[in-house]
C-alpha positions as CSV (number, residue, x, y, z in Angstrom):
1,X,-1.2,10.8,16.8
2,X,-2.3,9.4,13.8
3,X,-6.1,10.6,13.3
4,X,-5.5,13.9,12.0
5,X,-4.6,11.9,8.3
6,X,-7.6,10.2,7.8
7,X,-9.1,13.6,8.0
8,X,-7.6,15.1,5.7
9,X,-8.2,12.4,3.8
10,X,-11.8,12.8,3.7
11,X,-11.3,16.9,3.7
12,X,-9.7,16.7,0.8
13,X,-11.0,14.1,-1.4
14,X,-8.1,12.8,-3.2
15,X,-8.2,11.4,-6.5
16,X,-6.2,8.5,-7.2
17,X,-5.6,6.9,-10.4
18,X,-5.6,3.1,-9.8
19,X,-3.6,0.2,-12.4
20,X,-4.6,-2.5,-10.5
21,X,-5.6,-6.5,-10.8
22,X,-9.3,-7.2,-11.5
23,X,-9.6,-10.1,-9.1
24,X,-10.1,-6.9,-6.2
25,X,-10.6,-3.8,-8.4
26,X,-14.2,-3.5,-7.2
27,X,-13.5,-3.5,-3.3
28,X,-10.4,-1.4,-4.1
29,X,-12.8,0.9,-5.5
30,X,-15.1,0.8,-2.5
31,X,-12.2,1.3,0.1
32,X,-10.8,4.4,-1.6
33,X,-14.7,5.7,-1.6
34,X,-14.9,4.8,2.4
35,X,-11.7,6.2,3.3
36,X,-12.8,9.2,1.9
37,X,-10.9,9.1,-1.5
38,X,-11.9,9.0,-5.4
39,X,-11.2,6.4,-7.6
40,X,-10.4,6.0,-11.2
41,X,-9.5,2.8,-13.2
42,X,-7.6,3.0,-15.7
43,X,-5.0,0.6,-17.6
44,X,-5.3,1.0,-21.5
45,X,-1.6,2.4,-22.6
46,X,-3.6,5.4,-24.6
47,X,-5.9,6.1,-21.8
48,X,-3.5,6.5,-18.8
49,X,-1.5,9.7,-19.4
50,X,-4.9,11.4,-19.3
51,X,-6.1,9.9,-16.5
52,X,-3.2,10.4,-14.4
53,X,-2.6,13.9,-14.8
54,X,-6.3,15.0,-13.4
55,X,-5.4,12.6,-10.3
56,X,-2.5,13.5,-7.2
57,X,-2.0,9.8,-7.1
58,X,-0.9,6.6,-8.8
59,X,-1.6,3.4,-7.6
60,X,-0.1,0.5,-9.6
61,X,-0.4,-2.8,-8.7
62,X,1.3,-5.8,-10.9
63,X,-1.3,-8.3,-9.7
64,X,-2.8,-9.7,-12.8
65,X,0.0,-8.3,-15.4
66,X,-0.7,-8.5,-19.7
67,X,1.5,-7.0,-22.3
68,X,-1.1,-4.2,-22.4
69,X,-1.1,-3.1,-18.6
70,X,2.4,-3.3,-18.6
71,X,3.2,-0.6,-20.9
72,X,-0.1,1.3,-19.6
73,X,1.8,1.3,-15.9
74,X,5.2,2.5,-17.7
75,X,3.7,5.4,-19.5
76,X,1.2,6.1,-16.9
77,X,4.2,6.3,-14.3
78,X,6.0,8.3,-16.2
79,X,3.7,10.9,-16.3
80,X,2.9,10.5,-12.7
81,X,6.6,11.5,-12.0
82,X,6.6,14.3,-14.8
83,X,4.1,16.0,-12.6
84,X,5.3,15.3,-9.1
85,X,2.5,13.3,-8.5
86,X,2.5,10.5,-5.8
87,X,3.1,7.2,-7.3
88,X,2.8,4.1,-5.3
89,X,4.2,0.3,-6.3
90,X,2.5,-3.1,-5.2
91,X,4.8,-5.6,-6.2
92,X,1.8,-8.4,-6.0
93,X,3.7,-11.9,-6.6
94,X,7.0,-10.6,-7.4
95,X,9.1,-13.5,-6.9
96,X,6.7,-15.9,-8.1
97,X,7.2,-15.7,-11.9
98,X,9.7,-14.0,-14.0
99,X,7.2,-11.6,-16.0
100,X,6.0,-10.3,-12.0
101,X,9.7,-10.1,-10.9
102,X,11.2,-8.3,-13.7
103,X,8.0,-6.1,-14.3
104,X,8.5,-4.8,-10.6
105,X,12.4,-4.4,-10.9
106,X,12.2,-2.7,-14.6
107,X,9.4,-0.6,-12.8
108,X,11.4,0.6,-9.7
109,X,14.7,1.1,-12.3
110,X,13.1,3.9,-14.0
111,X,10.3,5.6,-11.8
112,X,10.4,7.6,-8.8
113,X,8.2,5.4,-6.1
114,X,6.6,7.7,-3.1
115,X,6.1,4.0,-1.3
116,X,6.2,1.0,-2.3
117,X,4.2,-1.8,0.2
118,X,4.6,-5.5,-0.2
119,X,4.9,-8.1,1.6
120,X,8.2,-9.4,3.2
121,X,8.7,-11.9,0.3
122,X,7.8,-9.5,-2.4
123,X,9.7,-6.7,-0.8
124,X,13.0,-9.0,-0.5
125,X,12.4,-10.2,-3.9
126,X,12.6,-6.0,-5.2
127,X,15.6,-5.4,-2.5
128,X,17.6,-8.7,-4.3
129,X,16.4,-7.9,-8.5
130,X,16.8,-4.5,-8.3
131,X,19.8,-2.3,-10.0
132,X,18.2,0.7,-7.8
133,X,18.6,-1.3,-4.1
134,X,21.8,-3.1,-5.4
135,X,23.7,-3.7,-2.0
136,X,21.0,-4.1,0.1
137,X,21.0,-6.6,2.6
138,X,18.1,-8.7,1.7
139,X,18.9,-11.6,4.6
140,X,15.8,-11.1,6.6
141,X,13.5,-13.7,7.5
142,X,10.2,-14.6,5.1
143,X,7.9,-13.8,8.4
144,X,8.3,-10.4,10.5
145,X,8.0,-11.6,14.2
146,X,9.0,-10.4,17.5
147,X,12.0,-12.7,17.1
148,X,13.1,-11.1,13.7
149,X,11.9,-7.4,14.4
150,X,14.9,-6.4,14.8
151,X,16.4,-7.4,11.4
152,X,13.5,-6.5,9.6
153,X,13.2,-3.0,11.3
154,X,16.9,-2.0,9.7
155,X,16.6,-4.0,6.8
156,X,13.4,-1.7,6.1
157,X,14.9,1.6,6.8
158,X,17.9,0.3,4.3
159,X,15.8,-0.3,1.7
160,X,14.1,3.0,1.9
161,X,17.4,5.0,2.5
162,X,18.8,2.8,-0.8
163,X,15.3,3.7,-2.9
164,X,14.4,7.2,-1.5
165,X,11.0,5.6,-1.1
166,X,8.2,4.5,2.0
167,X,8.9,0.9,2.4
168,X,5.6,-0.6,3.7
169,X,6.2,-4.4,4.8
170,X,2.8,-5.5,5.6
171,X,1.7,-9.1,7.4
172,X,1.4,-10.2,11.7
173,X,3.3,-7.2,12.2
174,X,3.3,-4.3,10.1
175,X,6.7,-1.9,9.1
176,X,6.9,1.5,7.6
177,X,9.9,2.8,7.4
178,X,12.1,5.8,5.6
179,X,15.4,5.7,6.1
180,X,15.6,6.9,9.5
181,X,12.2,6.1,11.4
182,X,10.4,2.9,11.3
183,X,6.1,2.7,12.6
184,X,5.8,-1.1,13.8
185,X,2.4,-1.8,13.9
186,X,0.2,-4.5,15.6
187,X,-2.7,-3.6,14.1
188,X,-5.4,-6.2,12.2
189,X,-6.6,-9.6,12.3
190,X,-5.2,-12.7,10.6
191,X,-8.9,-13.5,9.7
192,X,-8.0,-10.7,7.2
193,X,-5.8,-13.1,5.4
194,X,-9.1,-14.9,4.2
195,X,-10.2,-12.4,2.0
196,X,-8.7,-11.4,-1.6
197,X,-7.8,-7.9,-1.5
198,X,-7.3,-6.5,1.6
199,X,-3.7,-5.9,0.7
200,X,-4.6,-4.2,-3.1
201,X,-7.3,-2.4,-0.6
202,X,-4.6,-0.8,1.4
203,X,-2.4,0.3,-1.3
204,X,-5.5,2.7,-2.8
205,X,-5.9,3.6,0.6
206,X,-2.3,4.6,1.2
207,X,-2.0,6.3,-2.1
208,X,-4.8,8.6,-0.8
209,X,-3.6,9.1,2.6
210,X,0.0,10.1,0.8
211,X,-2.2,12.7,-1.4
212,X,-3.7,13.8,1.0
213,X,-0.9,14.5,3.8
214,X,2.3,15.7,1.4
215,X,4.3,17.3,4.2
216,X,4.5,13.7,5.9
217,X,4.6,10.9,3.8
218,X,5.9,8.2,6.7
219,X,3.0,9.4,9.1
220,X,0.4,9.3,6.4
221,X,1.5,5.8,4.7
222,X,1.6,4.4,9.0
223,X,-1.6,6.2,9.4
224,X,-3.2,4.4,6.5
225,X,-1.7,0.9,7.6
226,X,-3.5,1.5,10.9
227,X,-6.6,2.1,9.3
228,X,-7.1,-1.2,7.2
229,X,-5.6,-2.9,10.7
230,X,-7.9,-1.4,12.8
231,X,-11.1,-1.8,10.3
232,X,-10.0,-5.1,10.3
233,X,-10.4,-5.6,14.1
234,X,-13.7,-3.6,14.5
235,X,-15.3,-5.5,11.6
236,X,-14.1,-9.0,13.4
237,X,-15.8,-7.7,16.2
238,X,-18.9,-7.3,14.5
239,X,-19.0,-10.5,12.8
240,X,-22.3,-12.6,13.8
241,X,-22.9,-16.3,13.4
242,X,-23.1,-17.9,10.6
243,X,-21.3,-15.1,8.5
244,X,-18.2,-15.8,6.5
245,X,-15.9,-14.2,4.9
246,X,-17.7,-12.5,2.5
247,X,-19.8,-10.7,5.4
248,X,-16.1,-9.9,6.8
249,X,-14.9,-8.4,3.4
250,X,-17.9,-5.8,3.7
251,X,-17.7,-5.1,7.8
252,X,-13.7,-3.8,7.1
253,X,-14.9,-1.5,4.0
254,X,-17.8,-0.3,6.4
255,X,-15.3,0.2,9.4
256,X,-12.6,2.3,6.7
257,X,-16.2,4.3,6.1
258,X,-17.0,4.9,9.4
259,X,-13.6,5.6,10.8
260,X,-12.7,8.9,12.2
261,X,-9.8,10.9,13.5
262,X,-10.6,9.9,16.8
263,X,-11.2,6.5,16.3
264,X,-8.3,5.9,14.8
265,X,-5.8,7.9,17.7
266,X,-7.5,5.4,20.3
267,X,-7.4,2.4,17.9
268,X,-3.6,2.7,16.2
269,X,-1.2,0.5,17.8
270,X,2.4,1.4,16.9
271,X,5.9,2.5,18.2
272,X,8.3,3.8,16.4
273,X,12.2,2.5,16.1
């Protein structure tokens, strides 16, 4: 059972230090506040080391990269791993530019990653660019679906025995893996794919969970997943007519606020491979 995360989520109030792309930084802001989390932004290269040392977690997310944030996520990661702090990678768009794809592989060559969620495309992109997760068998399909489970399943817990971190594979169906144990979730709505952010939302959101719950990182990174899935459903479910996406955006950060322990054990759809 999965409920007992978010709860210590909110009992503890994590702060998490968050290098992330200012298209979403606002609601990313607002879903660490709901889930019970406390944010800080922070991405000028002489600014981080402070920041990141009062916080338990790093979020850094390569979404809107400049020369500036680049070195700000180096030094700030670097710190972050000099004090055994959790330290989370969202390889936004690697693959889709050489400055995103090399930024994400130099990153994951030198630091120490407590989880690093992506999408399949982004996440193959790492496994294939990456002298860290050389050898890893990156021939999985560009779309996690019943009828490629299977491949994606062990090509998950490969990656994560290869990089020592939580491989998160988010889309229609949801993996987090280590290298032994993989959640497959079937949480969420693909309504959620309308709005920018959900995905930068959920890597704050994980980042707190794995504060929050450092005896099990898999169950807290799966038990995060399941949250932004399952807000995503119950704020669907609330939409009225005439609202949009907009309203949506707003009904899935009031759903992360409102969730509890309990809600999320009867909500959480997952087995485990």
């Amino acid at each position: 059972m999965l409920g007992k995360y978010i709860e210590n989520v909110r009992k503890n109030a994590p702060l998490v230090h968050n290098i992330t792309n200012y298209v979403t930084v606002n609601d990313v802001a607002n879903a660490l506040l709901a889930c019970g989390g406390s944010p800080i932004m922070s991405d000028e290269p002489d600014d981080v080391e402070d920041i990141t040392s009062i916080c338990g977690g790093l979020n850094i997310n390569i979404g809107t990269l400049n020369k500036s944030s680049i070195i700000g996520m180096f030094r700030a990661g670097r710190k972050a791993n000099e004090l055994g702090h959790i330290l989370l990678l969202d390889p936004v768009g690697a693959g889709a530019s050489a400055l995103r794809t090399d930024t994400a592989v130099e990153l994951m060559d030198e630091l120490k990653f407590t989880a690093i969620r992506g999408n399949i495309s982004e996440i193959k992109t790492l496994a294939l660019g990456s002298g860290t997760t050389k050898g890893v068998d990156a021939d999985v399909a560009d779309a996690v679906t019943e009828d490629t489970l299977d491949s994606a399943v062990t090509f998950a817990k490969e990656l994560a025995g290869k990089t020592g971190s939580i491989i998160a594979i988010t889309g229609a169906i949801d993996l987090v893996a280590d290298a032994e144990s993989c959640f497959v979730i079937r949480n969420g709505r693909p309504e959620m794919g309308r709005i920018t952010g959900t995905g930068c939302q959920l890597s704050a959101v994980m980042t707190a969970f794995l504060v929050a719950n450092p005896d099990s990182p898999l169950e807290a990174a799966a038990a995060a997943v399941c949250t932004m899935g399952l807000a995503g459903e119950i704020g669907w479910s609330r939409m009225q007519e005439g609202e949009g996406n907009s309203t949506y955006r707003n009904r899935i950060i009031d759903a992360i606020y409102n969730m509890d322990g309990e809600t999320l054990d009867q909500g959480a759809k997952y087995e485990i491979r």
